[in-house]
matplotlib code that plots the C-alpha trace (Angstrom):
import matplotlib.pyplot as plt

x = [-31.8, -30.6, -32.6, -30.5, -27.8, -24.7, -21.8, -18.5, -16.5, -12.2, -10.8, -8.2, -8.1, -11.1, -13.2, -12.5, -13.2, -16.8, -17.6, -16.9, -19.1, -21.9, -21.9, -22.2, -25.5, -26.9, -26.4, -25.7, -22.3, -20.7, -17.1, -15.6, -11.9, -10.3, -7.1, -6.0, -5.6, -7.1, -4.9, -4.8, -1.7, -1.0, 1.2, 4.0, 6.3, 8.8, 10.7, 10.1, 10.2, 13.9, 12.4, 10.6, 8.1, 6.4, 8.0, 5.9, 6.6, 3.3, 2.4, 4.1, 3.5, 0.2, -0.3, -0.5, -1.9, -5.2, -7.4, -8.9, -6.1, -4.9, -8.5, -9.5, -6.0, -7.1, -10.8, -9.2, -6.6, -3.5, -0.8, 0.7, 4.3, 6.3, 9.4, 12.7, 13.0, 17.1, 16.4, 16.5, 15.3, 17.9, 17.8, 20.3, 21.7, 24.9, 26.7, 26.1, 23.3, 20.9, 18.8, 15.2, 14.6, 11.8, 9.0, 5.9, 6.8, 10.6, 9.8, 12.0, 11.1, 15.1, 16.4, 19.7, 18.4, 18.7, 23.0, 24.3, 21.0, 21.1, 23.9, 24.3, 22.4, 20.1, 19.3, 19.5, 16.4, 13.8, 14.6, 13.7, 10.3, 7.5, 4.4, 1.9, -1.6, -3.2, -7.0, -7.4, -5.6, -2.0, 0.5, 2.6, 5.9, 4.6, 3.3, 6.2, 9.0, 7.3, 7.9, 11.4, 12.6, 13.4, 16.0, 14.1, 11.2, 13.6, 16.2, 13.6, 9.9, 9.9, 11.1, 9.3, 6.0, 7.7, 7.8, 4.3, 3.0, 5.5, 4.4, 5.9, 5.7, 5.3, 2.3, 0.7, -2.6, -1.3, -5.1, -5.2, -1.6, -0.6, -3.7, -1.9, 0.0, -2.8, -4.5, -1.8, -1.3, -5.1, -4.8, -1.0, 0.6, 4.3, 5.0, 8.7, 6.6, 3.6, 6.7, 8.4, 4.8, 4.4, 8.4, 8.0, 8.3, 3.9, 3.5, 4.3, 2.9, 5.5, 7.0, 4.7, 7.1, 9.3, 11.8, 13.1, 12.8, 14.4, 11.6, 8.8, 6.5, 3.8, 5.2, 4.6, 4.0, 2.5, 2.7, 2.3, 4.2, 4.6, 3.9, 0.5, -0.4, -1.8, -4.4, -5.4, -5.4, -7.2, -10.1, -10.2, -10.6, -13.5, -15.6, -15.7, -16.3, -19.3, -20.9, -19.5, -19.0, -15.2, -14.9, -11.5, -10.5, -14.0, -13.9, -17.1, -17.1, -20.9, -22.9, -27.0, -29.9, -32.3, -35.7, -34.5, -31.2, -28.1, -26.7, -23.1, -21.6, -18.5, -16.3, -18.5, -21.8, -24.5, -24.1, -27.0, -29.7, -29.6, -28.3, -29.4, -26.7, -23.1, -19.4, -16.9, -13.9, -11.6, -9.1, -10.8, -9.7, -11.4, -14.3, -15.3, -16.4, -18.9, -20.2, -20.6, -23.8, -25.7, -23.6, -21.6, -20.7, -19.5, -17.1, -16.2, -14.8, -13.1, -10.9, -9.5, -8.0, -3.9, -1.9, 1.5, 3.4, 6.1, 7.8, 9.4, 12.6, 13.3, 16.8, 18.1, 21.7, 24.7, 26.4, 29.2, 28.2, 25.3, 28.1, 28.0, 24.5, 24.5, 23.5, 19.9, 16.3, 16.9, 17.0, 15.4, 16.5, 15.4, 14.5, 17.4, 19.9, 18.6, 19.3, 18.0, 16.0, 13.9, 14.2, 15.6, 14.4, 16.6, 13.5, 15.5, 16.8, 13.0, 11.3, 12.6, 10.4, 11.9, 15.3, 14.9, 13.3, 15.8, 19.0, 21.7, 24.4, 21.7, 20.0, 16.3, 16.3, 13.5, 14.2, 11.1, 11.8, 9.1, 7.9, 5.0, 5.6, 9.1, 8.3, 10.7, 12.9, 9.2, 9.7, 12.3, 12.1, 12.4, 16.3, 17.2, 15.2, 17.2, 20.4, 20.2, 18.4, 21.1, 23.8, 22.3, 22.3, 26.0, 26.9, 24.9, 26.5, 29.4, 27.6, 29.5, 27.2, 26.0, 22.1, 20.2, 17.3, 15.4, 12.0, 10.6, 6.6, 5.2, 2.5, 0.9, -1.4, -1.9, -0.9, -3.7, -2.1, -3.8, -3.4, -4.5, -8.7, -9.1, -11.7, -13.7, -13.3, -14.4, -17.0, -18.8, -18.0, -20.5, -22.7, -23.3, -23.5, -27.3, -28.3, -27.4, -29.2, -27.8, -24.1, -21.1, -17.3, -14.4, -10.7, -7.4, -8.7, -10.6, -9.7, -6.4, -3.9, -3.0, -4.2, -6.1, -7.8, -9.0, -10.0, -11.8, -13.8, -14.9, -16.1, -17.9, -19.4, -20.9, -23.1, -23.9, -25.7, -27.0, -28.7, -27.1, -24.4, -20.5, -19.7, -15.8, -13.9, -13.1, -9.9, -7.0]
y = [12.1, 9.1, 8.0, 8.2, 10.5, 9.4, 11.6, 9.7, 11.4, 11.0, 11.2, 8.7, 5.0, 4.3, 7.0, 6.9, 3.2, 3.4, 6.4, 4.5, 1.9, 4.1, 5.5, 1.7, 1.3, 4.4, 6.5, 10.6, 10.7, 13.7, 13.1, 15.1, 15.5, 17.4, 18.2, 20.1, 16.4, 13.1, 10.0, 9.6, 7.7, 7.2, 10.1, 10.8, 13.4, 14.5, 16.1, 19.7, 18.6, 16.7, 13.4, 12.8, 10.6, 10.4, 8.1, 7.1, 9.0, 7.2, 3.3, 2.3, -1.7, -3.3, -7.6, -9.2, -12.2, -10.5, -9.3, -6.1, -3.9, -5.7, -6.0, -2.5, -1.1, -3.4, -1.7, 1.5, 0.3, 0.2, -2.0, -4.1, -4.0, -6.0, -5.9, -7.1, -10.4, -10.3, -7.8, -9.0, -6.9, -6.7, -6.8, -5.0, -7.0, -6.5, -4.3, -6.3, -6.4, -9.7, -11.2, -11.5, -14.9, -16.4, -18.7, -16.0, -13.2, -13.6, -17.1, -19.2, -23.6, -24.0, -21.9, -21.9, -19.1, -17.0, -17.8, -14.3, -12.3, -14.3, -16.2, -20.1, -20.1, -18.1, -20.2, -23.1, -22.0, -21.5, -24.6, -25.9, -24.6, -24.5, -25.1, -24.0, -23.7, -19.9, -19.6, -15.6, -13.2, -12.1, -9.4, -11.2, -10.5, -12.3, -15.0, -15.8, -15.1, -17.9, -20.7, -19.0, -16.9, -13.1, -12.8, -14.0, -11.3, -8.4, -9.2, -10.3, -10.2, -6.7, -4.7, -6.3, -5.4, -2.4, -1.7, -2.2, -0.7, 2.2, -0.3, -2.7, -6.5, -6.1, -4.0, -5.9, -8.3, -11.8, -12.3, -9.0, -8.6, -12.4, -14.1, -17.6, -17.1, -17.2, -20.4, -22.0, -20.9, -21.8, -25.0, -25.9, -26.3, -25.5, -22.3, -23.9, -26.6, -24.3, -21.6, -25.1, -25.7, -22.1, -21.6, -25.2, -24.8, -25.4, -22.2, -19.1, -16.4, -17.5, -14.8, -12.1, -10.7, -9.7, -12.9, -14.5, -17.5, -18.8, -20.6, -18.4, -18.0, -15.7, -12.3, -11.6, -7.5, -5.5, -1.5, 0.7, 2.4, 6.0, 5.0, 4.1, 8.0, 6.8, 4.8, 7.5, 9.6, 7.3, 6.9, 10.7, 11.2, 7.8, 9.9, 12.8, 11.5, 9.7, 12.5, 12.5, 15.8, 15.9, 18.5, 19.4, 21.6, 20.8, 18.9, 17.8, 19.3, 17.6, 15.2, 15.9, 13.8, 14.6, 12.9, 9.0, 10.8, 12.8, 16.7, 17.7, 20.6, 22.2, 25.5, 27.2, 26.3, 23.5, 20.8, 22.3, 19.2, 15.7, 12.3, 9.2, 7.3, 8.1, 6.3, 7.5, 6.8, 8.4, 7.6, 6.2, 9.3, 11.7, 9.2, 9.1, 13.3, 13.2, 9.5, 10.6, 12.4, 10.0, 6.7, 7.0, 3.7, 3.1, 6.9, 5.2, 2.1, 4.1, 6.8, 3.4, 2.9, 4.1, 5.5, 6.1, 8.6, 8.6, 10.3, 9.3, 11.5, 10.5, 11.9, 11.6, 10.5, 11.2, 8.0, 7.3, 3.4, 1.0, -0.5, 3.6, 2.0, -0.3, -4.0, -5.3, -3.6, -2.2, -2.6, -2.7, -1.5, -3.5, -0.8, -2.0, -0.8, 2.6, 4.5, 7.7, 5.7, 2.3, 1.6, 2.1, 1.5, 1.6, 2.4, 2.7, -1.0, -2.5, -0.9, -1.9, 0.9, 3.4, 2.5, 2.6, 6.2, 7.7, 10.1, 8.6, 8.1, 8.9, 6.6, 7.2, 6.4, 6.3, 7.0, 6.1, 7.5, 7.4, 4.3, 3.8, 5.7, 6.7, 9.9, 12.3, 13.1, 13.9, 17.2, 18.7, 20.8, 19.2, 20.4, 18.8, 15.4, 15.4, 15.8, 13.1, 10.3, 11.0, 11.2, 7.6, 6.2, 7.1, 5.8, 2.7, 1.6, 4.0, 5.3, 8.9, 10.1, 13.9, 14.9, 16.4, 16.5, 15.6, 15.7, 15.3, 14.0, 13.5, 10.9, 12.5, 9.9, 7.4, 4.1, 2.5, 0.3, -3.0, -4.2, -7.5, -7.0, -4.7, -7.3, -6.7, -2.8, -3.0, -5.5, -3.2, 0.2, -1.7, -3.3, 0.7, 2.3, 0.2, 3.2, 5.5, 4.1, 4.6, 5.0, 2.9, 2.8, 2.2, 3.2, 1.7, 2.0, -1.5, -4.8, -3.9, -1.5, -2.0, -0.9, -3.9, -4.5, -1.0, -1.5, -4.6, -2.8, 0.4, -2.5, -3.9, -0.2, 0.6, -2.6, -2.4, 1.2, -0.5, -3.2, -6.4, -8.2, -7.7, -9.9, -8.6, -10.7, -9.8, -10.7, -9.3]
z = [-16.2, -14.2, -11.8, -8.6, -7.1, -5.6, -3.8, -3.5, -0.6, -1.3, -4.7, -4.1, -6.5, -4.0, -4.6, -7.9, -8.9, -6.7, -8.4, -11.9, -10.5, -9.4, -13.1, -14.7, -12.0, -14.2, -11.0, -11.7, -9.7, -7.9, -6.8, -3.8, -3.2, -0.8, -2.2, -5.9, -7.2, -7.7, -7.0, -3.5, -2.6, -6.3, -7.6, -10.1, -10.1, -13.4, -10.9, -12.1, -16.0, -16.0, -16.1, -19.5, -17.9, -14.8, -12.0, -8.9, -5.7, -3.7, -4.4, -7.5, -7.8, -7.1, -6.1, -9.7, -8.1, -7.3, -10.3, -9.3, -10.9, -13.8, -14.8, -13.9, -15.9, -19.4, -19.2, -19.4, -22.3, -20.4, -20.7, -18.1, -17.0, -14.2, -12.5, -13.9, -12.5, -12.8, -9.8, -6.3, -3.6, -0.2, 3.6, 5.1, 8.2, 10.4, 8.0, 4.6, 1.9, 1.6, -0.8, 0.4, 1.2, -1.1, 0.2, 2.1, 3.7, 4.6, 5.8, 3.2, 2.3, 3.3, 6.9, 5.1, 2.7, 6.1, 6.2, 6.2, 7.3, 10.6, 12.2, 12.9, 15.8, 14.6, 11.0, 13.7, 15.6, 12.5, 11.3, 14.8, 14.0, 17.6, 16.7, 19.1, 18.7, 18.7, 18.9, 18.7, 16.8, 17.9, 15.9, 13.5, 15.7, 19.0, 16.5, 14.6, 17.4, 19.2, 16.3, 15.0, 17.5, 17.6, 15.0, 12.0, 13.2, 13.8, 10.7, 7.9, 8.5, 10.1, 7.5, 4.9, 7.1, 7.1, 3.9, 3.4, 6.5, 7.7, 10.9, 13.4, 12.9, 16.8, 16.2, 13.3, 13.3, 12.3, 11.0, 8.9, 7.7, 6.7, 6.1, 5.4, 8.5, 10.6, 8.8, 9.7, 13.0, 13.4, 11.9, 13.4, 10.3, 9.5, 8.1, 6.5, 4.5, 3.4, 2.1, 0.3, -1.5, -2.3, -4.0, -5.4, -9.5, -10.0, -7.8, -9.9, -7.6, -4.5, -2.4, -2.8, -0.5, -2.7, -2.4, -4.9, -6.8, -9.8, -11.5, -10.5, -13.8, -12.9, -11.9, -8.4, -9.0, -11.9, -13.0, -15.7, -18.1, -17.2, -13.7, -11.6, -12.0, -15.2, -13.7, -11.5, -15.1, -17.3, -14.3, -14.0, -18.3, -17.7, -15.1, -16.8, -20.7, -18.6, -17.3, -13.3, -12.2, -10.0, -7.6, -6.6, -4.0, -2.2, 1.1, 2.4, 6.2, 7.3, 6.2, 6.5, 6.9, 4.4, 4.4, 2.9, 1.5, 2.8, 1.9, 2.2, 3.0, 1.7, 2.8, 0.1, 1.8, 1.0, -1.9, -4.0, -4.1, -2.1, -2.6, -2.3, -1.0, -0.5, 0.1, 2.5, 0.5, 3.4, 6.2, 8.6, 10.6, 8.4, 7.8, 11.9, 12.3, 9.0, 10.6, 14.3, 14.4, 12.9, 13.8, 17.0, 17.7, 14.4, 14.5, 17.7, 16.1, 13.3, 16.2, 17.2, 14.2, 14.5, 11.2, 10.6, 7.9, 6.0, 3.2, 0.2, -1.3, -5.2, -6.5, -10.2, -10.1, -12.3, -12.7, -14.9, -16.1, -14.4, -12.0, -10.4, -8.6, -6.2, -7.6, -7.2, -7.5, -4.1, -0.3, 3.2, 6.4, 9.8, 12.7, 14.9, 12.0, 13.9, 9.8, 8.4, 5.6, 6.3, 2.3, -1.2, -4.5, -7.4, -9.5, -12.8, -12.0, -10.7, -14.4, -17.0, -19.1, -16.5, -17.5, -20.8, -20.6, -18.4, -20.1, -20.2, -17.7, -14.9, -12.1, -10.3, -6.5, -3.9, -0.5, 2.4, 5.8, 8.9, 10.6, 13.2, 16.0, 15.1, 12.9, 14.6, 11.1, 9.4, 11.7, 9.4, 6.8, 3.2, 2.4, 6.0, 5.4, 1.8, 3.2, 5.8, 3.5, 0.7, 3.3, 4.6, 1.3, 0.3, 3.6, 3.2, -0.2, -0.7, -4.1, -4.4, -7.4, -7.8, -7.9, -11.0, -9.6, -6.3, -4.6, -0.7, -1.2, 2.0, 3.5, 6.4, 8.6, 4.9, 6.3, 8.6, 11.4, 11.6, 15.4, 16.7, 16.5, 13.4, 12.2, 15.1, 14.5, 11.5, 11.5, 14.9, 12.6, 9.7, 12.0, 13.9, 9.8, 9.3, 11.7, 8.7, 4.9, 1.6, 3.7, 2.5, 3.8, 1.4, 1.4, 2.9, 6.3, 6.3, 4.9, 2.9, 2.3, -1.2, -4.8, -5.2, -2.1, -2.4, -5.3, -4.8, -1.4, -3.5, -5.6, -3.0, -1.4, -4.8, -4.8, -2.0, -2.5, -5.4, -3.5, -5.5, -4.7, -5.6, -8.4, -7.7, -5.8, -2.2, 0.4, 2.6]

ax = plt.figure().add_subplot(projection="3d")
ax.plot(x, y, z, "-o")
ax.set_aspect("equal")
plt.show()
């Protein structure tokens, strides 16, 4: 019998790698989700059996240049795949289709990358780059307007925030969002030269953005075959050939103090037994009712927190030859465009291992529609939310192919907003959880949205139950 026993609340890639964790400390581990499924924001969808694999409808790519996925994905035996680099990613600006500018985060080494997304005077103005120095944390939009002007924030930065947050680049902490940003807005150096150094030909991991660069060597994004579902899979198939007992369809509704450990309760009535420590692998949202009677201040810091939602609509084309798709891996849409969708991916075009899997004649696109405080189309019903994106995208690139097949998957409240002072947020939620032992916060809600920050903070949850120090590395 193990020794200790550990609830992990939130079945998403969060609760899933701490419970994994919890099980390598020798820990019995119960797992809590919600929900009919484990995943989180990582799903697939064959859309009702016509695909023969599974295709990502939730997060689909994951930062190669941090390790926590890649190395969590080859300890479970899967195999790596990356984008096809022949595949540029788009902005749409003033009727006409973009690449993304290489460099970091839509700021390109040369302002003439920008010709065509922004006009003369526009191009003119970033390279007359302002530096002024910044002592305390400011969103990314007031930041960056200030050295470049409004067009480059509006025309190229936003929608690449965008398409990571469902947010506003006029909403967004400069400290939490671009983390080499705000060094060198702390530090007064110029964003142009630090996107030169990072596209020069040494740097292979440039433009984790999504721009482009010819000699980049180390791909910039990673996936798996059959889609990221298979993570969420081959973790689920780990836990229980381990010995953690998963329990779907049970939301915890309380947590109890129980001498030096905690009960839960479910719909069904009391968790049968204690525990001795347990992580809160949920949206901060959901996190803050379980916290507040036993650590107000820090359910306090956590209803602070804003979220946005979105949803994604995948459709299987009939197209005649490759050219019946529009060219490049897909597209972004600025919020000023005022479209039906903020983005497109041309999934069969990014995956190679997609493309190849796919019947013939036949294309898979991705649709995202909802930003931060703009979800009024989330209001209709799936067939109307169809219509419009699809009507949008023929629109948009004059594509006049028929559907086989389609799908509306929707993200209610998933994307956490990280406005100027999160840190602090944060930082007061941990400092007021010391009033509650053997409690631990993980999830998207904290110190990064993506797969492998998530990974890398349920990394850091489960040690810290343990008592010993993460040996995973942490960041933004």
């Amino acid at each position: 019998m193990p020794d200790r026993r550990m609830a992990v609340i939130g079945g998403g890639i969060s609760g899933l790698t701490a419970a994994r964790d919890l099980l390598g400390q020798g820990a019995g581990v119960h797992l809590f989700e919600a929900g009919p499924r484990f995943g989180g924001l990582i799903r697939g969808t064959t859309l009702g059996g016509v695909l023969p694999v599974s295709a990502d409808t939730g997060a689909e790519a994951s930062l190669f240049r941090r390790p926590e996925t890649a190395a969590l994905c080859r300890e479970l035996g899967l195999d790596l795949q990356h984008p096809d680099p022949s595949q540029q990613a788009r902005i749409l600006s003033r009727g006409g289709f973009h690449p993304v500018p290489g460099g970091v985060m839509g700021i390109p080494g040369d302002p003439d990358q920008l010709a065509g997304l922004l006009d003369e005077s526009e191009v003119e103005r970033v390279r007359d780059e302002r530096i002024v120095p910044v002592h305390e944390d400011l969103t990314v939009g007031e930041f960056l307007a200030g050295r470049f002007g409004v067009a480059l924030v509006d025309r190229v930065v936003d929608p690449l925030l965008g398409g990571v947050y469902a947010g506003s680049a006029w909403d967004l902490s400069l400290q939490q969002t671009v983390p080499a940003f705000w060094e060198a807005a702390r530090t007064g150096r110029s964003l142009i030269a630090l996107a030169a150094a990072a596209s020069s030909p040494g740097e292979g991991t440039a433009g984790t953005d999504g721009g482009s660069s010819a000699h980049r060597r180390t791909p910039v994004f990673m996936g798996l075959r059959g889609g990221m579902s298979r993570l969420v899979a081959a973790l689920e198939e780990d836990l229980r050939h381990r010995g953690a007992q998963l329990h779907p369809d049970a939301p915890v509704t309380a947590l109890e103090r129980a001498g030096e450990g905690w009960t839960l309760r479910t719909p069904a009535g009391p968790v049968p037994g204690s525990f001795d420590g347990v992580i809160l692998a949920l949206p901060a949202w959901a996190a803050a009712p379980l916290l507040r009677p036993h650590a107000r201040d820090a359910a306090a810091a956590l209803d602070r927190l804003e979220w946005s939602s979105q949803a994604v609509v995948t459709v299987l084309l009939e197209v005649s030859t490759p050219a019946g798709l529009p060219e490049g891996s897909g597209f972004l849409i600025p919020a000023l465009e005022t479209r039906v969708i903020k983005a497109a991916t041309h999934s069969c075009r990014k995956w190679p291992w997609l493309a190849q899997a796919l019947p013939p004649s036949t294309a898979l696109v991705r649709m995202s529609i909802g930003r931060h405080r703009d979800e009024r189309l989330l209001g209709l019903d799936d067939d109307e939310l169809m219509r419009r994106a699809l009507e949008d995208y023929r629109r948009l690139t004059g594509t006049t192919a028929g559907v086989l097949a389609s799908e509306v998957t929707r993200w209610q409240r998933s994307l956490p907003q990280y406005a100027p002072g999160h840190a602090g947020l944060v930082a007061r939620a941990e400092r007021a959880l010391r009033a509650a032992p053997g409690l631990a916060l993980a999830g998207s809600s904290y110190d990064g949205v993506g797969i492998p920050a998530c990974i890398g903070r349920a990394h850091r949850a489960a040690s810290a139950l343990a008592g010993e120090p993460a040996d995973r590395p942490a960041g933004p």
